[in-house]
C-alpha positions in Angstrom: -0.7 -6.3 -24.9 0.8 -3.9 -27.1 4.1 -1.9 -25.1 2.7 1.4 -25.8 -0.3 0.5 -23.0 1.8 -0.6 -20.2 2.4 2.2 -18.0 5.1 2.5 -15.6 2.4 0.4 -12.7 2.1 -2.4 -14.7 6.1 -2.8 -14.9 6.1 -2.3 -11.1 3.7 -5.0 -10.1 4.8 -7.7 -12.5 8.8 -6.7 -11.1 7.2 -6.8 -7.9 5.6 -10.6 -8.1 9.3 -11.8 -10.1 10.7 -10.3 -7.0 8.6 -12.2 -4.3 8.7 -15.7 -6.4 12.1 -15.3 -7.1 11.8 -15.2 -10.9 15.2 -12.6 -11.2 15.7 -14.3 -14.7 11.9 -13.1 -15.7 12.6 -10.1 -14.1 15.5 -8.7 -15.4 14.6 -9.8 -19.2 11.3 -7.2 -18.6 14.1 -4.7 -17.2 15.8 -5.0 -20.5 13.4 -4.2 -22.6 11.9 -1.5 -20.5 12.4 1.7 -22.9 11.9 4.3 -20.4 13.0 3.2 -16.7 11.9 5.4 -14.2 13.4 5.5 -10.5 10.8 3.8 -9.2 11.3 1.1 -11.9 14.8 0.6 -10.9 13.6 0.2 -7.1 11.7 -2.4 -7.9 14.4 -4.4 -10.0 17.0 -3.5 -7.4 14.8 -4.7 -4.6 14.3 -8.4 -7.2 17.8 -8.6 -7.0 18.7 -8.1 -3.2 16.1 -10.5 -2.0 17.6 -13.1 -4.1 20.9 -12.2 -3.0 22.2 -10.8 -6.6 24.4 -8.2 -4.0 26.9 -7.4 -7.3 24.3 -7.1 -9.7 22.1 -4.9 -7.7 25.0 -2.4 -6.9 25.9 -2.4 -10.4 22.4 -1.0 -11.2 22.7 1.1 -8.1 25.6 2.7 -9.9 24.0 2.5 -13.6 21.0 4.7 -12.2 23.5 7.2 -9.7 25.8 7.4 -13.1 22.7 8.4 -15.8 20.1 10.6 -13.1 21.9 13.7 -11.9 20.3 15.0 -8.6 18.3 17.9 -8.4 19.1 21.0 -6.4 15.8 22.7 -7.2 14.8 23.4 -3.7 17.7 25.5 -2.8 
């Protein structure tokens, strides 16, 4: 399938079914090549890596996606 069709869904569920079969390898090559990574895209990678006890590598991305999205204020 052409990347231009696969919304942000499809890259949630197939993260989602690395995550439960403990494909982190698969997993984290889709990451890569993700273009536009959305929070709940790093969620889903972060929550591959914790189940399959990739602690390090899962606070590094923690601290990738803290470091590039700024928090918003707006409701004050």
């Amino acid at each position: 399938m052409p990347k231009e069709f696969i919304d942000e869904s499809a890259y949630v569920c197939v993260l989602n079914a690395c995550s439960h079969s403990g494909l982190v390898a698969i997993a984290r090559s889709i990451f890569n090549n993700i273009s536009i990574k959305t929070d709940i895209i790093y969620t889903t990678m972060i929550d591959c890596l914790s189940r399959a006890a990739v602690f390090d590598e899962a606070q590094q991305l923690i601290d990738q996606f803290e470091r590039d999205h700024m928090p918003v204020w707006s409701m004050y």
